[in-house]
VOKE-950463 format. One record per atom (N, C-alpha, C): residue number from 0; residue in three letters; chain; atom name; x, y, z. Coordinates in steps of 0.05 Angstrom, whole numbers. Example, Ala and Ser with C-alpha at 12.3 -4.5 7.8 and 13.67 -1.06 7.14 Angstrom:
<nudrens>
<nudren><resi>0</resi><resn>ALA</resn><chain>A</chain><name>N</name><x>264</x><y>-114</y><z>156</z></nudren>
<nudren><resi>0</resi><resn>ALA</resn><chain>A</chain><name>CA</name><x>246</x><y>-90</y><z>156</z></nudren>
<nudren><resi>0</resi><resn>ALA</resn><chain>A</chain><name>C</name><x>264</x><y>-66</y><z>156</z></nudren>
<nudren><resi>1</resi><resn>SER</resn><chain>A</chain><name>N</name><x>257</x><y>-45</y><z>142</z></nudren>
<nudren><resi>1</resi><resn>SER</resn><chain>A</chain><name>CA</name><x>273</x><y>-21</y><z>143</z></nudren>
<nudren><resi>1</resi><resn>SER</resn><chain>A</chain><name>C</name><x>258</x><y>1</y><z>157</z></nudren>
</nudrens>
This chain:
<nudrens>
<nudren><resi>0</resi><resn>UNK</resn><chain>A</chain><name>N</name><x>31</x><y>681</y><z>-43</z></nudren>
<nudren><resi>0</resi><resn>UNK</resn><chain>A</chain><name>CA</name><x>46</x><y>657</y><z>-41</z></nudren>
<nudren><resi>0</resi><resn>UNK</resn><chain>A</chain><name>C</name><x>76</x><y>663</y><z>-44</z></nudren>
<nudren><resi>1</resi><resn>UNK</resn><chain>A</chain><name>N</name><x>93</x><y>650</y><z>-36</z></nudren>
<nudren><resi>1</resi><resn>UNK</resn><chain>A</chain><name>CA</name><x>125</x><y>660</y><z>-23</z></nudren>
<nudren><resi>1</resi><resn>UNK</resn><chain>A</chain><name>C</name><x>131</x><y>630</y><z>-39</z></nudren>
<nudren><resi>2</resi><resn>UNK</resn><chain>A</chain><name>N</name><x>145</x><y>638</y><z>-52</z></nudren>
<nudren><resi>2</resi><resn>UNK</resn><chain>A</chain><name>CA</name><x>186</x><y>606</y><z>-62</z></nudren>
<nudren><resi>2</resi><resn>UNK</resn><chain>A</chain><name>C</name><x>198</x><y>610</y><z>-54</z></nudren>
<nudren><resi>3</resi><resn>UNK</resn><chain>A</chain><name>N</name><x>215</x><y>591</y><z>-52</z></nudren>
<nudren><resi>3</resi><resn>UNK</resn><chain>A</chain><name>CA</name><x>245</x><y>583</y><z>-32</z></nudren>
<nudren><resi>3</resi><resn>UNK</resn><chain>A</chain><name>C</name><x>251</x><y>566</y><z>-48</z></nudren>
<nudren><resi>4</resi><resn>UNK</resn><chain>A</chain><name>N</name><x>282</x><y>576</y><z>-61</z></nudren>
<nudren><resi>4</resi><resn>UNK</resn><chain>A</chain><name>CA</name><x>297</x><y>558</y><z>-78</z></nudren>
<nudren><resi>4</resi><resn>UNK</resn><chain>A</chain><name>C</name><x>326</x><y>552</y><z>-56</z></nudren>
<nudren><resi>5</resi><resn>UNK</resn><chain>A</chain><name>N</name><x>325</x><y>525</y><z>-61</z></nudren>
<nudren><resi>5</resi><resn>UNK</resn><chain>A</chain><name>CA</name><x>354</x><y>513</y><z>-44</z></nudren>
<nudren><resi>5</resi><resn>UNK</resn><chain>A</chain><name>C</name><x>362</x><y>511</y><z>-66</z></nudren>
<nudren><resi>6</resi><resn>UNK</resn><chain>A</chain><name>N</name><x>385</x><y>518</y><z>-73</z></nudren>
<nudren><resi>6</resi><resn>UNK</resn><chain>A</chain><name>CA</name><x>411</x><y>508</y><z>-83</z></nudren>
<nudren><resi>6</resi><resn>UNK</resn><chain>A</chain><name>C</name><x>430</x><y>492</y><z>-67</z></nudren>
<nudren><resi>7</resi><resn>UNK</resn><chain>A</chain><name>N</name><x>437</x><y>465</y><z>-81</z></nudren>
<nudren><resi>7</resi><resn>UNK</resn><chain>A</chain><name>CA</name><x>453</x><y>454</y><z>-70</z></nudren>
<nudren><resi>7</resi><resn>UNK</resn><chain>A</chain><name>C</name><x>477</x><y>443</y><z>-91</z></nudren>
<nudren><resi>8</resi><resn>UNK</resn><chain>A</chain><name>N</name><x>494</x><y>428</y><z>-77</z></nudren>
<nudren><resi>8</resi><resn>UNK</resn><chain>A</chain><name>CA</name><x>512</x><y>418</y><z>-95</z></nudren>
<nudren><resi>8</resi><resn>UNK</resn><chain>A</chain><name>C</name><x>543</x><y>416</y><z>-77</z></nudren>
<nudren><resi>9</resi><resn>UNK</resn><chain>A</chain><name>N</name><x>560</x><y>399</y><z>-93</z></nudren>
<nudren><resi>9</resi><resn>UNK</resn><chain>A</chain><name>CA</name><x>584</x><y>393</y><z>-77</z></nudren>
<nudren><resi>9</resi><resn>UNK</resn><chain>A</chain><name>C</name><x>599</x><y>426</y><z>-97</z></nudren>
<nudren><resi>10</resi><resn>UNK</resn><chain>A</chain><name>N</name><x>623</x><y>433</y><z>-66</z></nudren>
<nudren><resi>10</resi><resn>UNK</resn><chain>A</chain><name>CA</name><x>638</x><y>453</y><z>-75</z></nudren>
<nudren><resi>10</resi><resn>UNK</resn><chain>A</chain><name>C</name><x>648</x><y>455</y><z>-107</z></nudren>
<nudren><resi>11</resi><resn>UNK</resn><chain>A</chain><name>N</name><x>650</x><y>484</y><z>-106</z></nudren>
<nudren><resi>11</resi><resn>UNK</resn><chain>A</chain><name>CA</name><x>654</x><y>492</y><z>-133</z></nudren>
<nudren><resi>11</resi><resn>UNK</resn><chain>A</chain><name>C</name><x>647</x><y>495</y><z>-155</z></nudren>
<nudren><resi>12</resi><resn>UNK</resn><chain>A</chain><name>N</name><x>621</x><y>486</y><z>-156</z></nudren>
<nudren><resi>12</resi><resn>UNK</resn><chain>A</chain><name>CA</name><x>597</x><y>481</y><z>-176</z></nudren>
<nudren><resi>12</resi><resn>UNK</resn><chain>A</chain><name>C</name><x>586</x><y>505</y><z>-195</z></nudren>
<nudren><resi>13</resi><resn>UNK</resn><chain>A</chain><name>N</name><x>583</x><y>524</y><z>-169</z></nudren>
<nudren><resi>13</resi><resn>UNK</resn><chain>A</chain><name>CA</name><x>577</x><y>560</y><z>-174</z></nudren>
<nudren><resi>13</resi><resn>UNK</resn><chain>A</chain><name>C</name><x>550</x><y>563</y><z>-160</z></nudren>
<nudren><resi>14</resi><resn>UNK</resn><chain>A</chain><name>N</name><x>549</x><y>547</y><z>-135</z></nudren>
<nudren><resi>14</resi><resn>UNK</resn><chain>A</chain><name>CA</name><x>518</x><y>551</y><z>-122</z></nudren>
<nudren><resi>14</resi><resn>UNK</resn><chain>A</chain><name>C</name><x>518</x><y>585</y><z>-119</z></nudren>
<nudren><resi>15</resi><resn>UNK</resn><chain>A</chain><name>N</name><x>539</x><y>591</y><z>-104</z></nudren>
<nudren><resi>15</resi><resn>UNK</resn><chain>A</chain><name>CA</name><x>538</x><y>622</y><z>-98</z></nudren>
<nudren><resi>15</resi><resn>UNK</resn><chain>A</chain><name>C</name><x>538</x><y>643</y><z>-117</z></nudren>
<nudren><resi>16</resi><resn>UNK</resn><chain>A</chain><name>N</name><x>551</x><y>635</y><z>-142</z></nudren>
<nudren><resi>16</resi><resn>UNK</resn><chain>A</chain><name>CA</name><x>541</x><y>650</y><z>-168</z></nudren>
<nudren><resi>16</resi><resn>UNK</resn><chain>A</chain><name>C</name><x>512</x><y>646</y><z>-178</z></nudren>
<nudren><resi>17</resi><resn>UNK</resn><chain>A</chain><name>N</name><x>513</x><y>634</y><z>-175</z></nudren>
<nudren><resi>17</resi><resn>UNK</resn><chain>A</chain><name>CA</name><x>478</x><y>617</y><z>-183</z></nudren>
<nudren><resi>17</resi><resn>UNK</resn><chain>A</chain><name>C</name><x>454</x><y>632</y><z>-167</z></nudren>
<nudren><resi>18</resi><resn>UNK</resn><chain>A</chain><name>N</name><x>463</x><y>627</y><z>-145</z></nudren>
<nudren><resi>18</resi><resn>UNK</resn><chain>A</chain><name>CA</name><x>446</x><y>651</y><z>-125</z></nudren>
<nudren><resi>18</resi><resn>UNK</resn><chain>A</chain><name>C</name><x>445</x><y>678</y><z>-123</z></nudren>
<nudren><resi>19</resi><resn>UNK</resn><chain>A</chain><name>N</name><x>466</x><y>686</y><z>-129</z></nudren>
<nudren><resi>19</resi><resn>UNK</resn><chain>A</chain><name>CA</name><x>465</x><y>716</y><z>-136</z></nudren>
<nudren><resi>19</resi><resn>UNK</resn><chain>A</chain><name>C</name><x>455</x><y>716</y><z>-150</z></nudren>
<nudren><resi>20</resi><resn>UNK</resn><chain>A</chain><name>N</name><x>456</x><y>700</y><z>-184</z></nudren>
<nudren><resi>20</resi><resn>UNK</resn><chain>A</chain><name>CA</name><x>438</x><y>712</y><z>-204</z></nudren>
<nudren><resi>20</resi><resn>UNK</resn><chain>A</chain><name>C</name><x>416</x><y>710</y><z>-196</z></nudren>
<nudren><resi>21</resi><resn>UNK</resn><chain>A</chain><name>N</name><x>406</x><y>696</y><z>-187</z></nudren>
<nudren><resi>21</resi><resn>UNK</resn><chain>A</chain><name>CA</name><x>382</x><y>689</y><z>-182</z></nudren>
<nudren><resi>21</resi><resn>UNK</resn><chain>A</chain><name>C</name><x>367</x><y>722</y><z>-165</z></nudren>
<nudren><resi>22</resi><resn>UNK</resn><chain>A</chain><name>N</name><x>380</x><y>720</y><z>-145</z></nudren>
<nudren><resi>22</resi><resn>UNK</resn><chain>A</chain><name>CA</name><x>373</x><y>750</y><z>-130</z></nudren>
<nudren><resi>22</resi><resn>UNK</resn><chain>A</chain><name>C</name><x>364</x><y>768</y><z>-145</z></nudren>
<nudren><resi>23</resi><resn>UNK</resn><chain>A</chain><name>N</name><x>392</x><y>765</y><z>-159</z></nudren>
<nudren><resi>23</resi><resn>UNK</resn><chain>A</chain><name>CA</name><x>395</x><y>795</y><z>-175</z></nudren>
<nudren><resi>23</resi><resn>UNK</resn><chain>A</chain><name>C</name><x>365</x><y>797</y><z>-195</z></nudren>
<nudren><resi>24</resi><resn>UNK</resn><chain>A</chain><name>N</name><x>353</x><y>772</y><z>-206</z></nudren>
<nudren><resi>24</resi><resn>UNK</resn><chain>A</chain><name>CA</name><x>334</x><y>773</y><z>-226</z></nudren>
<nudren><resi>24</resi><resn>UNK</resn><chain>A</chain><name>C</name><x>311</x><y>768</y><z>-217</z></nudren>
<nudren><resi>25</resi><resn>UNK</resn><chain>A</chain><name>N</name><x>308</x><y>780</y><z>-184</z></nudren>
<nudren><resi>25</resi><resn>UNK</resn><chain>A</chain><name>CA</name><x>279</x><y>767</y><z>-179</z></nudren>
<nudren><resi>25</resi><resn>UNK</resn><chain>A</chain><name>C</name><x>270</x><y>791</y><z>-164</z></nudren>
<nudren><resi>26</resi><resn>UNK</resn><chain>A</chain><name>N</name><x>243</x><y>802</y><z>-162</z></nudren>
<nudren><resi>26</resi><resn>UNK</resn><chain>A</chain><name>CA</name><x>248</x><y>823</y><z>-145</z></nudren>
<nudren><resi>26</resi><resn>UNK</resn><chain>A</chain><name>C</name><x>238</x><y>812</y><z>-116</z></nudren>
<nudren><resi>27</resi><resn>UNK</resn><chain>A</chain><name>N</name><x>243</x><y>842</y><z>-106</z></nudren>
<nudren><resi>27</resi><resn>UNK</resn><chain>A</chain><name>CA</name><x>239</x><y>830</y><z>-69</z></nudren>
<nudren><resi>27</resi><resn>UNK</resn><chain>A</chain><name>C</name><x>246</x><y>800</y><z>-60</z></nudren>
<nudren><resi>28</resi><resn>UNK</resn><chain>A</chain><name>N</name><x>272</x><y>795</y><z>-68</z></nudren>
<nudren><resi>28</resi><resn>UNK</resn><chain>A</chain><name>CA</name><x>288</x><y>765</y><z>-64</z></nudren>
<nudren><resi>28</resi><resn>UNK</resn><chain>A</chain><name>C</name><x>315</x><y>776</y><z>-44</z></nudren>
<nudren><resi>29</resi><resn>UNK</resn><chain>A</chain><name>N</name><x>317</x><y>755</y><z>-32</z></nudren>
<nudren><resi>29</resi><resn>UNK</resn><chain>A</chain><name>CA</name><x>342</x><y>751</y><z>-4</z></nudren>
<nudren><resi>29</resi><resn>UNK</resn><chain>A</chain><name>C</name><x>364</x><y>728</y><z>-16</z></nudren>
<nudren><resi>30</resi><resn>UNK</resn><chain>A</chain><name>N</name><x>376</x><y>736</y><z>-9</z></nudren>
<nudren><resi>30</resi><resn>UNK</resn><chain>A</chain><name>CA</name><x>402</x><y>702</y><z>-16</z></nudren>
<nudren><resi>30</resi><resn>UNK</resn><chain>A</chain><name>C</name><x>412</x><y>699</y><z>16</z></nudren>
<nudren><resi>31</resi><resn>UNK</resn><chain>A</chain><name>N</name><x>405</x><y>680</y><z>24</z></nudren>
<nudren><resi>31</resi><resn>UNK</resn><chain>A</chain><name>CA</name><x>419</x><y>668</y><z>59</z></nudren>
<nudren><resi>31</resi><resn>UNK</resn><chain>A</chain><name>C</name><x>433</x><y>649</y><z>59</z></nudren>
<nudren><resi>32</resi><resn>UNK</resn><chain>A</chain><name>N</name><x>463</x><y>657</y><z>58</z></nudren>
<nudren><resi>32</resi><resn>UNK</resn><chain>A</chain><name>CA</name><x>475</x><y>629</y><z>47</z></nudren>
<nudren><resi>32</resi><resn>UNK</resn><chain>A</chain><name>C</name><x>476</x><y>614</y><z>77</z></nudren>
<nudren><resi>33</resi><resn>UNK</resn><chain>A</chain><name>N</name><x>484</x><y>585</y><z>60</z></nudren>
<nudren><resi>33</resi><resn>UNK</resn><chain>A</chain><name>CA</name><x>481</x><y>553</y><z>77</z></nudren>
<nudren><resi>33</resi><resn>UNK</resn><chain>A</chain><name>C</name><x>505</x><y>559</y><z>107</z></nudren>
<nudren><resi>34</resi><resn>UNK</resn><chain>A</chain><name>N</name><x>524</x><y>572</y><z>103</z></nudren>
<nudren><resi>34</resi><resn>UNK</resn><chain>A</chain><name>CA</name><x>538</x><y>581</y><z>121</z></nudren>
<nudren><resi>34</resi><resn>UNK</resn><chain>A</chain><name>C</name><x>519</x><y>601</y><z>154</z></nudren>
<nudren><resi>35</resi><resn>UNK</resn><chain>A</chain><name>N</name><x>504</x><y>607</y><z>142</z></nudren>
<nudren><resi>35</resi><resn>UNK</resn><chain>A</chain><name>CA</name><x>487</x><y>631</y><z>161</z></nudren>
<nudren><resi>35</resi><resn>UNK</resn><chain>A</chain><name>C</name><x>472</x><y>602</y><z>176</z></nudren>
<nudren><resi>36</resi><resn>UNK</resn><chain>A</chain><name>N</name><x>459</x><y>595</y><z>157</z></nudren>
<nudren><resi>36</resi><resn>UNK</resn><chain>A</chain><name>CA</name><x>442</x><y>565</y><z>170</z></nudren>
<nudren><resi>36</resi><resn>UNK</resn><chain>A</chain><name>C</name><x>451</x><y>552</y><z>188</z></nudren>
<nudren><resi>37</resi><resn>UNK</resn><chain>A</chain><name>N</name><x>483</x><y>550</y><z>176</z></nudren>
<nudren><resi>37</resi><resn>UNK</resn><chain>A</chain><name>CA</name><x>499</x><y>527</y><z>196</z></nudren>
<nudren><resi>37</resi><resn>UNK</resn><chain>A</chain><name>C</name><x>500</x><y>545</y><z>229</z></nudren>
<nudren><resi>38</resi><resn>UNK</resn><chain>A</chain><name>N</name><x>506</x><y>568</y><z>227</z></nudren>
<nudren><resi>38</resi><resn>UNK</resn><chain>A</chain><name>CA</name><x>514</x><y>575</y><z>247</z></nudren>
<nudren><resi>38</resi><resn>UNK</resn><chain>A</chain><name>C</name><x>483</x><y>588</y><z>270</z></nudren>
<nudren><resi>39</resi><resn>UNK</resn><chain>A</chain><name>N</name><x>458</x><y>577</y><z>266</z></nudren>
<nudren><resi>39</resi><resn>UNK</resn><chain>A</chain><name>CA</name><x>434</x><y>577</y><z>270</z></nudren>
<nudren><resi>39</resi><resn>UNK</resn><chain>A</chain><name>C</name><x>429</x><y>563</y><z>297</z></nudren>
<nudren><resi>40</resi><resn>UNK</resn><chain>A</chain><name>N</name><x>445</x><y>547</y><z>309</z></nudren>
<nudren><resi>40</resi><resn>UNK</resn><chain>A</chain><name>CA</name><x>445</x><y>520</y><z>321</z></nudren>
<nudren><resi>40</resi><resn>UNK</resn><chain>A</chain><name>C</name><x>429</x><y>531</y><z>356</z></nudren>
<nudren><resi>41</resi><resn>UNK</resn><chain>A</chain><name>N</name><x>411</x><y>528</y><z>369</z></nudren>
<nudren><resi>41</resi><resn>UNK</resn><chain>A</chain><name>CA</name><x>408</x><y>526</y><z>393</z></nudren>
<nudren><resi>41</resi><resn>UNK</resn><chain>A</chain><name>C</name><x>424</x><y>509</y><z>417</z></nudren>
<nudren><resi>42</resi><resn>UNK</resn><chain>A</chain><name>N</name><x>421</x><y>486</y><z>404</z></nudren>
<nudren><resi>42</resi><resn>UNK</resn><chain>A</chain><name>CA</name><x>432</x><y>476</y><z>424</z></nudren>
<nudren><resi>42</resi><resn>UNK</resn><chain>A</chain><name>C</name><x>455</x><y>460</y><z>423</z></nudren>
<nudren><resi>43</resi><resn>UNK</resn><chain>A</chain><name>N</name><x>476</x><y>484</y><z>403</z></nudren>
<nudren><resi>43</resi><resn>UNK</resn><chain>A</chain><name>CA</name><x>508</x><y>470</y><z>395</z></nudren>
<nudren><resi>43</resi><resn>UNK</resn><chain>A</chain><name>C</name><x>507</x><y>457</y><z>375</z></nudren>
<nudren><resi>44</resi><resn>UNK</resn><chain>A</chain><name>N</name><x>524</x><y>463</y><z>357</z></nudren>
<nudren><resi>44</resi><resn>UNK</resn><chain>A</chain><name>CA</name><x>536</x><y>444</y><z>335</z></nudren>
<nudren><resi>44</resi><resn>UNK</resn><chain>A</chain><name>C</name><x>542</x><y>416</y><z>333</z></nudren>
<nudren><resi>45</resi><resn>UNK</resn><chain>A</chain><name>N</name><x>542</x><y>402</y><z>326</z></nudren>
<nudren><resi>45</resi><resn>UNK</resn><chain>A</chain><name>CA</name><x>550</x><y>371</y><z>316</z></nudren>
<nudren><resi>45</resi><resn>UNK</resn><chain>A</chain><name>C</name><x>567</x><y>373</y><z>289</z></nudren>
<nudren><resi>46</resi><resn>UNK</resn><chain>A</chain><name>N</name><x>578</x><y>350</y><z>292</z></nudren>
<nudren><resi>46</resi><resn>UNK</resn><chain>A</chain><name>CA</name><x>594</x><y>344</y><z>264</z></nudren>
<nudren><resi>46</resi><resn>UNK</resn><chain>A</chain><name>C</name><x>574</x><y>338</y><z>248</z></nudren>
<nudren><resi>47</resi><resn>UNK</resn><chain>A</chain><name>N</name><x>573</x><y>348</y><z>221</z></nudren>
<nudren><resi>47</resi><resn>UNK</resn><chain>A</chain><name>CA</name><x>549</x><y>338</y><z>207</z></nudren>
<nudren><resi>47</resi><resn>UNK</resn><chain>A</chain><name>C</name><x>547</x><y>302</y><z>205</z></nudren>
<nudren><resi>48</resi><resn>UNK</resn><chain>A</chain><name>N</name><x>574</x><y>290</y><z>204</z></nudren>
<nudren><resi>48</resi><resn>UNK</resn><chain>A</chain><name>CA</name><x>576</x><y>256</y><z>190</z></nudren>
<nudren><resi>48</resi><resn>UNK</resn><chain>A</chain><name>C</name><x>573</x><y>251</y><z>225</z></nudren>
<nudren><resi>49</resi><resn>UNK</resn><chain>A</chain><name>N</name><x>566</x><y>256</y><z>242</z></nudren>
<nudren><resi>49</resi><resn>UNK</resn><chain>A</chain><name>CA</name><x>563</x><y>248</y><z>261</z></nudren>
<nudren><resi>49</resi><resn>UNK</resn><chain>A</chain><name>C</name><x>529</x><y>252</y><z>277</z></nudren>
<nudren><resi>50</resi><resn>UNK</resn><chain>A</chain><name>N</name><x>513</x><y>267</y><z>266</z></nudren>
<nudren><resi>50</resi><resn>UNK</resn><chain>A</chain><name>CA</name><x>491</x><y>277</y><z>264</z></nudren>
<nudren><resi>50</resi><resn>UNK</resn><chain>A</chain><name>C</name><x>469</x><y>276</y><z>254</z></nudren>
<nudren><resi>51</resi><resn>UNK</resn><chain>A</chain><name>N</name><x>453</x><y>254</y><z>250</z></nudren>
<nudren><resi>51</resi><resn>UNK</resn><chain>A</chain><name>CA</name><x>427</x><y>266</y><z>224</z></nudren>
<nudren><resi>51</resi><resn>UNK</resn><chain>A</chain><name>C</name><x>412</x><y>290</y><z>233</z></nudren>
<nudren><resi>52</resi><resn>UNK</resn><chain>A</chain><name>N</name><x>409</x><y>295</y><z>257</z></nudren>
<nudren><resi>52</resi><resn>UNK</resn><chain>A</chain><name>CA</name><x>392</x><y>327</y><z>265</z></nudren>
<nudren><resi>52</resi><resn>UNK</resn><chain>A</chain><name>C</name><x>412</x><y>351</y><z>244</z></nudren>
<nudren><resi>53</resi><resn>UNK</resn><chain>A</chain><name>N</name><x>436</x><y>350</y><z>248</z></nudren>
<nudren><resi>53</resi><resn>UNK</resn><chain>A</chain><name>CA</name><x>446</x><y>365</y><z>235</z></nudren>
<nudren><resi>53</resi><resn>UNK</resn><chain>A</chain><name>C</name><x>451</x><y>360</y><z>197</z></nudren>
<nudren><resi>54</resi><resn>UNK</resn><chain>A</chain><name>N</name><x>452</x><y>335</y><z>194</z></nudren>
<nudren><resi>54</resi><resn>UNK</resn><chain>A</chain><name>CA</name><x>448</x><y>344</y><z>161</z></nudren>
<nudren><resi>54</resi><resn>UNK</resn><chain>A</chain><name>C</name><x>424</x><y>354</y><z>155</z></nudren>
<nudren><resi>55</resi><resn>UNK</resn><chain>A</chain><name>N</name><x>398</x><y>339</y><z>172</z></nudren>
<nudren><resi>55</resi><resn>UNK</resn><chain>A</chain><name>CA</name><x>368</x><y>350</y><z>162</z></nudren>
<nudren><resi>55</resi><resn>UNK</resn><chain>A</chain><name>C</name><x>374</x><y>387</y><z>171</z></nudren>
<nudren><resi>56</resi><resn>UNK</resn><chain>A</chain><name>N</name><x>386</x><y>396</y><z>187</z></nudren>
<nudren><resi>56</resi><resn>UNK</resn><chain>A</chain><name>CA</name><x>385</x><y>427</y><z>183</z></nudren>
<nudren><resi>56</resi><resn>UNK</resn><chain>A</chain><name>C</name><x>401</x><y>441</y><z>162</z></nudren>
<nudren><resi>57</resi><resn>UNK</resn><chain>A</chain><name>N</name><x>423</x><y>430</y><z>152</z></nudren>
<nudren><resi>57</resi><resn>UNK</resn><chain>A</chain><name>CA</name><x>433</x><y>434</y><z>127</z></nudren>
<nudren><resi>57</resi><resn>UNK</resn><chain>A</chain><name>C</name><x>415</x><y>422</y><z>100</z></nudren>
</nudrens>
């Protein structure tokens, strides 16, 4: 069996500190930040406030 923790939160919070620890304390663990996701898109980007396909992929 495989987990997947999302971290979320509005900027500045320390998601990306938060995730590294996390990495760091888990073995055979990945961190893919939300930026890699965004840029995932097949068939072009959308504004997210213009989009629900695109917030549900964020």
């Amino acid at each position: 069996m495989r987990t997947v923790y999302i971290v979320s939160g509005p900027a500045g919070v320390g998601k990306s500190t938060t995730s590294s620890a996390l990495v760091k304390a888990l073995e055979s663990s990945a961190y893919i930040s939300g930026d890699a996701v965004h840029d995932m898109h097949v068939s072009g980007q959308q504004k997210p406030w213009e989009s629900e396909s695109e917030v549900t992929l964020i």
